[in-house]
C-alpha positions as CSV (number, residue, x, y, z in Angstrom):
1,X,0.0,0.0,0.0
2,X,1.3,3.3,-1.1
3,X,0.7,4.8,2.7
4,X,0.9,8.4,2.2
5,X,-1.0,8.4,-0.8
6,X,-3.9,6.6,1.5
7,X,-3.3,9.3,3.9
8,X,-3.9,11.7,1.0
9,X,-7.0,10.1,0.2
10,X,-8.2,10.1,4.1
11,X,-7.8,13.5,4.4
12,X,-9.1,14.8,0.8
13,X,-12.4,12.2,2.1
14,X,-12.9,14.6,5.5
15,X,-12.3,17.6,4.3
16,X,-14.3,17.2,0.9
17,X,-17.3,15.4,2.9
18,X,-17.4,12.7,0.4
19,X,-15.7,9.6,-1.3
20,X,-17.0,10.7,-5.0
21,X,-15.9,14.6,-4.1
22,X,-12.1,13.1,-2.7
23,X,-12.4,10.9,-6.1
24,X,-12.7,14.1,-8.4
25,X,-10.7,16.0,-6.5
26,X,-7.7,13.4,-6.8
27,X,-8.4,12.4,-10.5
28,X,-9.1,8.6,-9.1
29,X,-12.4,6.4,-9.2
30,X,-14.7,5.7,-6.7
31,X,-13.4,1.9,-6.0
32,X,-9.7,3.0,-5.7
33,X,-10.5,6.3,-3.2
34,X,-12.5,3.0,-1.3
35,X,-9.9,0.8,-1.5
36,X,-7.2,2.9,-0.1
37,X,-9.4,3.9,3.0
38,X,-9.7,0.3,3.3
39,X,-6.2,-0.6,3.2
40,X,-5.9,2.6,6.0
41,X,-7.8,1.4,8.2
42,X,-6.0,-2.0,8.1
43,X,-2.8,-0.6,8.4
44,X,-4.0,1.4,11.7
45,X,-6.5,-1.3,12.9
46,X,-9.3,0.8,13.7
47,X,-12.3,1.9,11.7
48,X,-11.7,5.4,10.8
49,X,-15.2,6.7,9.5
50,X,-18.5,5.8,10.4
51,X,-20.1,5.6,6.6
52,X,-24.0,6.3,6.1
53,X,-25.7,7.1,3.1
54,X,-26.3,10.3,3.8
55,X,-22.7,11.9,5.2
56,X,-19.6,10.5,6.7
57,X,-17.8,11.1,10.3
58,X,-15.2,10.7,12.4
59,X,-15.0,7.8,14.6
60,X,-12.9,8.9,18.0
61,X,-9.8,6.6,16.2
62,X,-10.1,8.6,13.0
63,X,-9.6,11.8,14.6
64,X,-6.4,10.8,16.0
65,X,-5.5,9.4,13.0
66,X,-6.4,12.6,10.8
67,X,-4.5,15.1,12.9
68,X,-0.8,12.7,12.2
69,X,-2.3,12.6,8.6
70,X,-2.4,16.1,8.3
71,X,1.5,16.4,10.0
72,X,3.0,13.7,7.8
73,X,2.1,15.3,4.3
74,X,3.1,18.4,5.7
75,X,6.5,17.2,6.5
76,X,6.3,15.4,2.7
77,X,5.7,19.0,1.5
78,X,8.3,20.2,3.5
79,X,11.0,17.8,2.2
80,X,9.9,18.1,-1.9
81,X,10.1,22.2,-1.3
82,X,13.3,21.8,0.6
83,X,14.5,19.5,-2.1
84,X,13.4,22.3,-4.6
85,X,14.2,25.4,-3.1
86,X,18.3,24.9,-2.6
87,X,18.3,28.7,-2.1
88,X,15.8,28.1,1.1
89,X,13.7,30.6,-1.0
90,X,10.3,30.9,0.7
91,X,7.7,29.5,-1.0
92,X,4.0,27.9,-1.1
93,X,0.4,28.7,0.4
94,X,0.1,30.2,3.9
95,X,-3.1,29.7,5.4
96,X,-3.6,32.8,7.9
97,X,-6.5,33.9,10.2
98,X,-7.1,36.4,12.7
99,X,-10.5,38.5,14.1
100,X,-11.9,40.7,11.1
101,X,-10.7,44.2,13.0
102,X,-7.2,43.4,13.4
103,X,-7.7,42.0,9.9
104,X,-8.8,45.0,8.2
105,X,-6.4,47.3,10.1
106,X,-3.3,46.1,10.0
107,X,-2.6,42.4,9.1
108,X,-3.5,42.7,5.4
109,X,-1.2,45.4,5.0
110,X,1.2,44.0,6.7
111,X,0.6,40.5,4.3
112,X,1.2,42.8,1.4
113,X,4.4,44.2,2.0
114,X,5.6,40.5,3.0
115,X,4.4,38.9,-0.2
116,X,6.6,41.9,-1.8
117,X,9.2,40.6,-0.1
118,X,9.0,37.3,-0.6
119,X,7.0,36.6,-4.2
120,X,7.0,32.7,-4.2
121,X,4.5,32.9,-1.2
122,X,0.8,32.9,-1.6
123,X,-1.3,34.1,1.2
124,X,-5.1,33.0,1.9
125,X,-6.3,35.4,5.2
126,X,-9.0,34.0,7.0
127,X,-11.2,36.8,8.8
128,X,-13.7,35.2,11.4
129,X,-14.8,36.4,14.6
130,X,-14.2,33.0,16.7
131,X,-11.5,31.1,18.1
132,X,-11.0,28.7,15.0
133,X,-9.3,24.7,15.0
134,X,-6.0,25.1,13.1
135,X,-6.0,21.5,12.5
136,X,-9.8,20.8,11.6
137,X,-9.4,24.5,9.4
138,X,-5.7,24.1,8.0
139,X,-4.5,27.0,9.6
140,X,-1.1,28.4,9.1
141,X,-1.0,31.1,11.6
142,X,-3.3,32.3,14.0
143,X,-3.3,35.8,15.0
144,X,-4.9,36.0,18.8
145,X,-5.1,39.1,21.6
146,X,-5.2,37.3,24.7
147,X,-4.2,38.1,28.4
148,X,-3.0,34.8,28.2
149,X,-3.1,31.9,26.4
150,X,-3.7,28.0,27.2
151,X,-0.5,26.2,27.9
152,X,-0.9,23.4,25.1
153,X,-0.7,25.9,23.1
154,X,2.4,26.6,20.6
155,X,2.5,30.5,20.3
156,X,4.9,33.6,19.8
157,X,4.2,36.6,21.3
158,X,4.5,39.4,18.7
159,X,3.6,42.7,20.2
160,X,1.8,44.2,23.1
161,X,-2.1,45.2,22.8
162,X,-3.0,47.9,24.9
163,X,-6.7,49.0,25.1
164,X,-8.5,52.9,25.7
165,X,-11.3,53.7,27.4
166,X,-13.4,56.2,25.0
167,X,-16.6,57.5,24.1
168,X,-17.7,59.6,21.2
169,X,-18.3,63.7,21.5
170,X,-21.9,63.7,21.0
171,X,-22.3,60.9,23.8
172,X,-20.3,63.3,26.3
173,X,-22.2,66.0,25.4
174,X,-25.3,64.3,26.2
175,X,-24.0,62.0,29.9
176,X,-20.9,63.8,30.9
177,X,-17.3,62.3,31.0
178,X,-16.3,59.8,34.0
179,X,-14.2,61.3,36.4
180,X,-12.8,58.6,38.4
181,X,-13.2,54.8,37.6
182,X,-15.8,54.1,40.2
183,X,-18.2,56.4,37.5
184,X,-18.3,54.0,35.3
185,X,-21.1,52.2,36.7
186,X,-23.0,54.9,36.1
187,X,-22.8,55.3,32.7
188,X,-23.7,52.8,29.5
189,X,-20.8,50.5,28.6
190,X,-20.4,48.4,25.4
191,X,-19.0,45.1,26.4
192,X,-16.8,42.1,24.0
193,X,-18.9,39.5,25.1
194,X,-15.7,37.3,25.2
195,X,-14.0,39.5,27.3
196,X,-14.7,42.1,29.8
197,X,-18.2,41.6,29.7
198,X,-19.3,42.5,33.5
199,X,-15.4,43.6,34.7
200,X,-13.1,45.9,33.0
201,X,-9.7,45.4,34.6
202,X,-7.6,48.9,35.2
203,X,-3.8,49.6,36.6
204,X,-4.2,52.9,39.2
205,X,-1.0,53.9,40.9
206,X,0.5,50.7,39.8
207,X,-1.8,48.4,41.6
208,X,-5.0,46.3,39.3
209,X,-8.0,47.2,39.9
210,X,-11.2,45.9,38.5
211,X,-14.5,47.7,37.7
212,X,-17.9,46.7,37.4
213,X,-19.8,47.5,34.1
214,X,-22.7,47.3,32.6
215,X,-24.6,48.4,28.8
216,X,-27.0,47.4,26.6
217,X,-24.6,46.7,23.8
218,X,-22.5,43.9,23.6
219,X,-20.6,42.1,20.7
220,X,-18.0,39.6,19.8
221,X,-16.3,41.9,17.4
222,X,-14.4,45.0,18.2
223,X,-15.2,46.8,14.7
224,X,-18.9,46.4,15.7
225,X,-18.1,48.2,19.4
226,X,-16.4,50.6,17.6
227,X,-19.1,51.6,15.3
228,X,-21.3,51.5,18.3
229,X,-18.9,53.8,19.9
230,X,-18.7,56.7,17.3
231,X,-22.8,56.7,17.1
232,X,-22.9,57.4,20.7
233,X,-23.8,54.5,22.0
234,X,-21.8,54.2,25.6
235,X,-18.6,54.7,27.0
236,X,-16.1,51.6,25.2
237,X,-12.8,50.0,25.9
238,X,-10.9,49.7,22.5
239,X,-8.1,48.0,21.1
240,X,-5.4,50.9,20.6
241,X,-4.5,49.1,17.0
242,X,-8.3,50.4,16.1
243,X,-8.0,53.9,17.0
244,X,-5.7,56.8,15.7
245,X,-7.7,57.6,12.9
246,X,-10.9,58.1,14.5
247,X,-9.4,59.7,17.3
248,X,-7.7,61.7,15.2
249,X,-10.3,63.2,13.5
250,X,-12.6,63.8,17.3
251,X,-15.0,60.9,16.6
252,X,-13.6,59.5,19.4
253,X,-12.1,60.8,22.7
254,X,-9.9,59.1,25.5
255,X,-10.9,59.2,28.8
256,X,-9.3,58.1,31.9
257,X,-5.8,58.3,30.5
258,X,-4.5,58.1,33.9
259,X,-6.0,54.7,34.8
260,X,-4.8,52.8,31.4
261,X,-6.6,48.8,31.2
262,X,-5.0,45.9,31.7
263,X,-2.6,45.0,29.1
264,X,-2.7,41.8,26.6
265,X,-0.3,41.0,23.7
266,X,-0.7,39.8,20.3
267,X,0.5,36.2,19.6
268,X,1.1,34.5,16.8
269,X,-0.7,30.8,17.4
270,X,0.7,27.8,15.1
271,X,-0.2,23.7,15.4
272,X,3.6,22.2,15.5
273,X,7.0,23.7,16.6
274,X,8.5,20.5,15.3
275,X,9.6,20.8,11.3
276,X,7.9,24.4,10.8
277,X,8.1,25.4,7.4
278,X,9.9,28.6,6.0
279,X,7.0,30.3,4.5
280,X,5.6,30.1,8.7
281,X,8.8,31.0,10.5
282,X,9.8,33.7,7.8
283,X,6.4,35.1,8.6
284,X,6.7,34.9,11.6
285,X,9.6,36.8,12.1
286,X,8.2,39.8,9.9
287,X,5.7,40.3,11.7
288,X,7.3,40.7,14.8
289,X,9.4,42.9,13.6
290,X,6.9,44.9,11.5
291,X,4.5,45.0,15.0
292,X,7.2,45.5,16.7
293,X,7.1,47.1,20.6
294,X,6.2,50.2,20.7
295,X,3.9,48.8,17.8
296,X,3.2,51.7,15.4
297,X,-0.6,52.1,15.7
298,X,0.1,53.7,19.8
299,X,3.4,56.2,18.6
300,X,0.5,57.3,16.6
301,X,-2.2,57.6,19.0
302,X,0.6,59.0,21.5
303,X,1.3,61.4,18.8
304,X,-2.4,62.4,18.3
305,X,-3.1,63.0,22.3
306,X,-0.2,65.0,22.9
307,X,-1.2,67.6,19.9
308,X,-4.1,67.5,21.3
309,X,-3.5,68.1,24.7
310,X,-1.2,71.3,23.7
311,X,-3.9,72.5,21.3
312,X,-6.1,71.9,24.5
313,X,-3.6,74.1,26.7
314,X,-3.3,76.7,23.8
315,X,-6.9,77.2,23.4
316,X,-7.3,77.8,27.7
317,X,-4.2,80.1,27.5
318,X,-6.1,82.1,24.7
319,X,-9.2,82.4,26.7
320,X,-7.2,83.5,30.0
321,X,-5.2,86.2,27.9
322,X,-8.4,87.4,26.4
323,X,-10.7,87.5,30.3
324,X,-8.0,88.9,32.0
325,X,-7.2,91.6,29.2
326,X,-8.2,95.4,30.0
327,X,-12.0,96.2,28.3
């Protein structure tokens, strides 16, 4: 039995949902796509699918069994392109996900000035708004902002993610600014209703603290808090990497600066540390360096509130000149 080709055929079945789709998809008949599952199954001595007329699955042995599937024809791809890349020239299909804000805002930039660099790499992003399988979805890279991340995991930590609290002009017009953390509970908060949905956890004089909250708007997606945020809505913390612009142009202000939320960091998330490929650990590394601490999205929020705040001061010295000039 040709072994990795049956593998090949295992994995084409679960991911295609069907023998006849595996069987166009691999040029090969109907009987032969059957016969090598077959001939798997012996090898491995366990029944691998459970097979009705209507859809396949996964028996408990043929999960096992796909996830080494997967990890031995990428180690075959990784010895053919090693074999035909003597220059170690980066090449091949990346498979990348990460939330659809971070997505929008930076990564896809960021993709395109690394396929620049590096033509022989193709790039599929991936923008959902869930935690996604890397095995089950063939993911490449997973781009997470996490406080912290489970242990099993295999992860590099690529930049720091700090958060704002802010509201929108309009909305401060209408309930006032908080002036202490405490106020908070006073006023409407949109919540990520992964994280932070009833706490919202501060630093003050270098100690945490945490806060009670509470809104009538809640999502799993910063862009949608965001837009949320600009109508009005509430009072929201945001992502930092979301930001300049729109506080830039006074759709948004920062409040609190004084009492800055609990920072997380941006990891890079990958299945195997064992035989990574060069497309991944090329990637990898330019991302790190292209997020790189102080990541460029807060030098230009910094840059924005301190304008701001001398504009602020310029405007009150004006006044005072002008009240306390002779009539």
């Amino acid at each position: 039995m040709d072994r990795l080709n049956a593998m090949r055929v295992f994995v084409q079945v679960v991911d295609r949902g069907s023998q006849s789709a595996a069987a166009d998809a691999l040029a090969l008949s109907r009987p032969a796509v059957s016969r090598y599952l077959a001939e798997l199954e012996e090898w491995v001595g366990a029944r691998l699918l459970h097979r009705t007329t209507r859809r396949l699955s996964l028996t408990p042995a043929g999960a096992e069994v796909l996830t080494r599937c997967r990890q031995m024809l990428e180690l075959e791809g990784d010895m053919r392109a090693a074999v035909a890349s003597p220059d170690n020239t980066p090449r091949g299909v990346l498979r990348v996900t990460a939330r659809t804000s971070f997505g929008q805002t930076h990564l896809a930039s960021a993709i395109v000035d690394y396929t620049r660099a590096y033509p022989d790499v193709a790039v599929d992003m991936v923008m959902v708004d869930r935690t996604v399988n890397l095995v089950d979805e063939r993911i490449d890279l997973a781009l997470r902002v996490a406080n912290e991340l489970d242990p099993n995991l295999i992860a590099r930590r690529l930049a720091v993610c700090r958060s704002v609290l802010c509201a929108s002009p309009d909305y401060l017009r209408r309930q006032g600014g908080p002036g202490r953390l405490e106020d908070l509970a006073l006023h409407n908060c949109l919540t990520h209703s992964c994280t932070g949905k009833s706490l919202w956890h501060f630093v003050r004089a270098g100690e945490p603290v945490s806060v009670a909250v509470s809104g009538n708007i809640s999502s799993n997606e910063v862009a949608a808090l965001v837009e949320a945020a600009v109508c009005g809505a509430g009072v929201a913390m945001l992502p930092t990497y979301a930001l300049p612009g729109l506080v830039g142009a006074e759709r948004l202000r920062v409040l609190l600066p004084e009492f800055p939320p609990r920072e997380m960091a941006l990891y890079g998330v990958y299945a195997s540390r064992k035989h990574m490929p060069l497309t991944l650990r090329t990637l990898l590394d330019f991302l790190a360096q292209r997020f790189s601490d102080p990541p460029s999205w807060d030098v230009e929020l910094d840059r924005i509130l301190a304008e701001q705040a001398a504009g602020g001061r310029e405007v009150r010295r004006a006044a005072k000149t002008v009240t306390s000039s002779p009539s």
